[in-house]
C-alpha positions as CSV (number, residue, x, y, z in Angstrom):
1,X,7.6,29.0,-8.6
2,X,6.8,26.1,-6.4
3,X,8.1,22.8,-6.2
4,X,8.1,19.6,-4.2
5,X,10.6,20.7,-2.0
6,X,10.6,17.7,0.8
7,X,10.5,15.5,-1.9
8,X,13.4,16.4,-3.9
9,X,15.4,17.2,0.1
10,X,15.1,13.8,0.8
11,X,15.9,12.6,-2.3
12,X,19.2,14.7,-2.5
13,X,19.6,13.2,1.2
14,X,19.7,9.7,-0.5
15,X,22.3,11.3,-3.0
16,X,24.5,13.2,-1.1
17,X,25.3,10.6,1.8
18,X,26.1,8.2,-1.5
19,X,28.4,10.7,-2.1
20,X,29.9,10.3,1.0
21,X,31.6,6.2,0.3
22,X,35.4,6.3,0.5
23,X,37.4,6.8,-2.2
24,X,34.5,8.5,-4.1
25,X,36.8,10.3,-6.3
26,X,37.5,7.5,-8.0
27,X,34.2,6.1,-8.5
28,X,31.4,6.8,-11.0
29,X,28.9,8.9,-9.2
30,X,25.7,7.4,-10.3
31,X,27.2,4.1,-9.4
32,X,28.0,5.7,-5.5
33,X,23.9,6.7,-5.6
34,X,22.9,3.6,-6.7
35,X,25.5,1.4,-4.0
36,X,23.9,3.5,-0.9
37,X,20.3,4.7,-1.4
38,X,19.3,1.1,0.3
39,X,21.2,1.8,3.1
40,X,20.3,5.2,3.6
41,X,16.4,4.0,2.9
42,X,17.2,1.0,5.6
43,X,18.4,3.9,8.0
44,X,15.8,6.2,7.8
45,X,13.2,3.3,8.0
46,X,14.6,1.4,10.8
47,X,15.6,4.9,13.0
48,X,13.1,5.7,15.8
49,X,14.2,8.8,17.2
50,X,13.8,10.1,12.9
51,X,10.2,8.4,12.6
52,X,9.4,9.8,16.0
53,X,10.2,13.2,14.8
54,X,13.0,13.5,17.3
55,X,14.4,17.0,16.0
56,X,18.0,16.8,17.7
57,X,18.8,13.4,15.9
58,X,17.3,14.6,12.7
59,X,19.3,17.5,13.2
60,X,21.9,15.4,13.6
61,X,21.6,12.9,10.6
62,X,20.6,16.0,8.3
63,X,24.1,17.8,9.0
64,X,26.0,15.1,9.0
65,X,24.9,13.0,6.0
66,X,23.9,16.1,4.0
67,X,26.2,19.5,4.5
68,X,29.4,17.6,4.0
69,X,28.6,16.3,0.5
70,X,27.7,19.7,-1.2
71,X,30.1,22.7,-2.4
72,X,28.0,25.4,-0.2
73,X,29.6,27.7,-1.3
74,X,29.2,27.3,-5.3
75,X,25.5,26.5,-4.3
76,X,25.4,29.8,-2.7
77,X,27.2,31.7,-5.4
78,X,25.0,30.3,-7.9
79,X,22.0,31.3,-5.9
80,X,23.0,34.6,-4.8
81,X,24.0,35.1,-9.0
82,X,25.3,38.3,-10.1
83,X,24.8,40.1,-7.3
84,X,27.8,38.2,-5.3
85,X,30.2,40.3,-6.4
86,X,28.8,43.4,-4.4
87,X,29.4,41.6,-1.5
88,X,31.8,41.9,0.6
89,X,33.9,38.4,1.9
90,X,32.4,38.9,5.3
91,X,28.8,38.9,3.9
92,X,29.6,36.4,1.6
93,X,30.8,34.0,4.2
94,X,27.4,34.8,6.3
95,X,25.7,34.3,3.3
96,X,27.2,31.0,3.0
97,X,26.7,30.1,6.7
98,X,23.0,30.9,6.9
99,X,22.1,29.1,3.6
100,X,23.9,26.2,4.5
101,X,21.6,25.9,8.0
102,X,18.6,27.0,5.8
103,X,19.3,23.8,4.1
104,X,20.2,21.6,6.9
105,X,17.3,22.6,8.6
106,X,14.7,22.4,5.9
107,X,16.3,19.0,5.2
108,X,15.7,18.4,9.0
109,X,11.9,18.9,8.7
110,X,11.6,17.2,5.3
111,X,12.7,14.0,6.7
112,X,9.7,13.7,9.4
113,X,7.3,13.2,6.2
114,X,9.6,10.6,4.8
115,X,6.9,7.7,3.5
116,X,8.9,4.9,2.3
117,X,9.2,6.5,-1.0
118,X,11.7,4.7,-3.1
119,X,14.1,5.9,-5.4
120,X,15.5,4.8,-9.3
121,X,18.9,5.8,-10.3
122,X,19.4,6.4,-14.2
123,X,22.2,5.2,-15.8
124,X,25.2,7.7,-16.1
125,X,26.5,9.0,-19.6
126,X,29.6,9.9,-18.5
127,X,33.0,10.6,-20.6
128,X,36.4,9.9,-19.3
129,X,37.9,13.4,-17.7
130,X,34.2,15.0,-16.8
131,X,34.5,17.0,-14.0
132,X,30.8,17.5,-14.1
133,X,28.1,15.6,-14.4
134,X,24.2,15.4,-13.6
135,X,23.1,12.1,-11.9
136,X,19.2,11.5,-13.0
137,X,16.8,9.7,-10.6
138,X,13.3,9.2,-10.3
139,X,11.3,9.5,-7.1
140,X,8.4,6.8,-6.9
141,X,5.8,7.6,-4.5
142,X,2.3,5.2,-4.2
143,X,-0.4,6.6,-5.5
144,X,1.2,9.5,-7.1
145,X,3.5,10.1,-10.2
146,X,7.1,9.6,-10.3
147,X,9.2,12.4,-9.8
148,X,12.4,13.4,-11.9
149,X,14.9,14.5,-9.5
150,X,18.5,16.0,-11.1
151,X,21.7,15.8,-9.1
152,X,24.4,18.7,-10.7
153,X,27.8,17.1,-9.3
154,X,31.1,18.1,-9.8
155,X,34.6,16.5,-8.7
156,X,36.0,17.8,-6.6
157,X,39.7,16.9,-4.3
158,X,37.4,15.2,-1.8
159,X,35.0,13.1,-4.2
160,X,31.7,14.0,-6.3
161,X,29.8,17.0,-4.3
162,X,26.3,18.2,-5.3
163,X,26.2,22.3,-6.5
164,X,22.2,22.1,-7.5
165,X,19.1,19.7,-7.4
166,X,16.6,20.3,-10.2
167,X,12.7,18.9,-9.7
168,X,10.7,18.2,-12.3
169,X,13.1,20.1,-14.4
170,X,13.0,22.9,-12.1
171,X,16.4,23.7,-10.5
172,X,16.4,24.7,-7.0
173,X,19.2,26.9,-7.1
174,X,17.1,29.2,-9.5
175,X,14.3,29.0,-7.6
176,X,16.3,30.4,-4.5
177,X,17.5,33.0,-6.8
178,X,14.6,34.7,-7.6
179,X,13.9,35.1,-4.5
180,X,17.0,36.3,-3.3
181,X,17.2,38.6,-6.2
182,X,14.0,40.3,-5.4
183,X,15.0,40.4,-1.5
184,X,18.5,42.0,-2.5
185,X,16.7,44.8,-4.6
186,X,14.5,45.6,-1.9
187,X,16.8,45.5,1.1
188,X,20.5,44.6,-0.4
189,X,22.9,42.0,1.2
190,X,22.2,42.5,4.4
191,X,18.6,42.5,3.8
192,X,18.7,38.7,2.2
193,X,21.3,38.0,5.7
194,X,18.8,38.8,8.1
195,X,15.6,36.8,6.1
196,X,17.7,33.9,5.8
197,X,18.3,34.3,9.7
198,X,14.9,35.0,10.4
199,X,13.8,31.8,8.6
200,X,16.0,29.7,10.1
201,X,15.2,31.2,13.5
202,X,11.6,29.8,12.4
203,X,12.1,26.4,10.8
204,X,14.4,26.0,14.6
205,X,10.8,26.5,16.1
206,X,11.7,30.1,17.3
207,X,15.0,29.6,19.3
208,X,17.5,32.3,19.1
């Protein structure tokens, strides 16, 4: 199943550094999206070392602004599904570690085709007590149709994090779990460890 994957990374970019204001806990988190997107937008327009395609600073932005503002480890649960429980804690903290870089990397080399796309945030229906919630936006792009992108949040002890970003309806946490399922069948745990290694050993241009 394919989807616009650098589209809906640097949308959930956008998202997750809102995520990231002070005090988050307490605030409504479409209303932290909507607040920061401009600035996030002004930063990636305005940084030259990210338009220039300078990989260390994108690196550097990516894992900063991004991994701090998801629950990896849900995210990875939820990708890995059933088959997390025949895991062992070592694997599953591997597991955790290399799809967190997977992410931070892809996220790294989505944000060098970043083309002043700009982004809608939907108003929230949210109830008083919801620990969960799904932030809608919508990804304009000239010349092309708008994109729905989904942000699954949750509330956490350190503010609204992100667990899954769903495309065009598509969630990308399923999508990785097909193909994790199908690698795990083949190969088992340590099988999906060492292709999630090997493609981040590849989207870090071959470096060991």
């Amino acid at each position: 199943m394919k989807i616009s994957l650098k589209i809906s990374l640097i949308a959930g970019l956008l998202a997750a550094y809102a995520a990231s204001a002070a005090g988050s806990a307490d605030i409504a988190p479409d209303q932290l999206v909507r607040d920061n997107v401009q600035e996030v937008l002004e930063i990636l327009k305005q940084d030259k070392d990210v338009r220039n395609g300078n990989q260390k600073r994108i690196m550097e932005l990516a894992d900063s602004k991004v991994l701090p503002h998801f629950d990896m480890r849900r995210m990875t649960m939820l990708a890995v599904g059933k088959n997390w429980r025949n895991a062992t804690p070592e694997q599953q903290d591997a597991l955790v570690k290399e799809f967190s870089t997977l992410l931070v990397r892809t996220y790294s080399n989505a944000l060098v085709a970043y083309k002043n796309q700009n982004i809608d945030v939907k108003p929230l229906n949210m109830r008083a007590g919801d620990a969960e919630v799904t932030v809608k936006t919508q990804v304009n792009q000239s010349g092309a149709e708008p994109i729905a992108i989904d942000y699954r949040m949750e509330k956490t002890s350190e503010g609204w994090k992100a667990f899954d970003v769903s495309v065009g309806g598509v969630s990308l946490v399923t999508n990785y779990r097909s193909t994790f399922n199908d690698e795990i069948r083949k190969s088992g745990i340590d099988g999906l460890l060492k292709l999630l290694t090997e493609k981040n050993k590849v989207l870090d241009g071959g470096k060991k």
